[in-house]
C-alpha positions in Angstrom: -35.4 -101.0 -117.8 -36.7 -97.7 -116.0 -36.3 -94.6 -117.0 -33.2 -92.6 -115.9 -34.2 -90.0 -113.4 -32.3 -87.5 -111.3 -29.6 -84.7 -113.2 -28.3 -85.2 -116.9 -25.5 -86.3 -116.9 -23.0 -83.1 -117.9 -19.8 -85.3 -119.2 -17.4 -84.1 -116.4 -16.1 -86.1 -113.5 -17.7 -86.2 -110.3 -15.9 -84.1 -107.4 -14.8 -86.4 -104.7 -13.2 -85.6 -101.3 -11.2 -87.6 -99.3 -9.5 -86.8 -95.7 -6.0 -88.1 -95.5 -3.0 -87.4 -93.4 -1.6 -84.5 -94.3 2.0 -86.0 -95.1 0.1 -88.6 -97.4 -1.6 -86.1 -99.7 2.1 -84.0 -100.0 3.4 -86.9 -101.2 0.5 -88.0 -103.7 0.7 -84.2 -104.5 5.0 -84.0 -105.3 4.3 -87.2 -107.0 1.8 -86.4 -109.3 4.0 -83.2 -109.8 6.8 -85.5 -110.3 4.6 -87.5 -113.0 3.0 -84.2 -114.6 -0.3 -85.0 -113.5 -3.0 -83.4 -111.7 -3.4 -85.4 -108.0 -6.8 -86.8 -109.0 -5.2 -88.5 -112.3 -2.4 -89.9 -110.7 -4.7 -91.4 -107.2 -6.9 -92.9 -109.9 -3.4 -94.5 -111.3 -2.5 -95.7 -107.9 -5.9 -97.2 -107.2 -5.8 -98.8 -110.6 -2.7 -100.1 -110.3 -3.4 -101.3 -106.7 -6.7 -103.3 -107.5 -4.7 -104.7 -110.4 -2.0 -106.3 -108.2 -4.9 -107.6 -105.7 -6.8 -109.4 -108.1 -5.1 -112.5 -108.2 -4.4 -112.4 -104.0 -7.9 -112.5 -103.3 -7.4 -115.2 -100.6 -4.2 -113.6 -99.2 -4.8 -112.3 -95.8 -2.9 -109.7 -94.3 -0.9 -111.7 -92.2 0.2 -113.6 -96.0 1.6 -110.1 -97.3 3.1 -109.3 -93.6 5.6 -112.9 -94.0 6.0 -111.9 -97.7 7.6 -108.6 -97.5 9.4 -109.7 -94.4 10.8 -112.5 -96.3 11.9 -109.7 -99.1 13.5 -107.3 -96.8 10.4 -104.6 -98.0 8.4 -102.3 -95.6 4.5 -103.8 -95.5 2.9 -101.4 -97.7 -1.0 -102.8 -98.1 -2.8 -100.0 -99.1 -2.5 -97.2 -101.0 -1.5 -94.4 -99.0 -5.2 -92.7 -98.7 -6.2 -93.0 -95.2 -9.8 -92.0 -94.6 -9.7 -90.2 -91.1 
């Protein structure tokens, strides 16, 4: 294995932004207010949780969840609501 090269690691999180629409990230905000977490904790929740429910619909296509949640009366909600812009 090679040597690692490039800055020591320092223990703390990497800083990571993300452009969303701004009504998204006021709700990720009042919800992670809601939840007493800081935004960052609770988006890593959500994308958790949403690669947790994917994993067994690997060969679901879009079109599969769109009959599904019109078949359970829900709104088609696919993806976590962080829209890169």
């Amino acid at each position: 294995m090679a040597p690692r090269t490039g800055r020591p690691r320092t223990g703390r999180k990497p800083n990571f932004i993300v452009r969303m629409n701004p009504e998204h990230a006021a709700a990720a905000r009042q919800s992670a207010r809601d939840a007493g977490k800081q935004v960052g904790q609770w988006l890593e929740e959500a994308i958790t949780e949403k690669q947790e429910r994917e994993k067994g619909e690997e060969d679901v296509t879009k079109a599969d969840l769109l009959i599904r949640n019109i078949k359970n009366h829900h709104p088609v909600v696919p993806y976590v609501a962080v829209h890169m812009w």
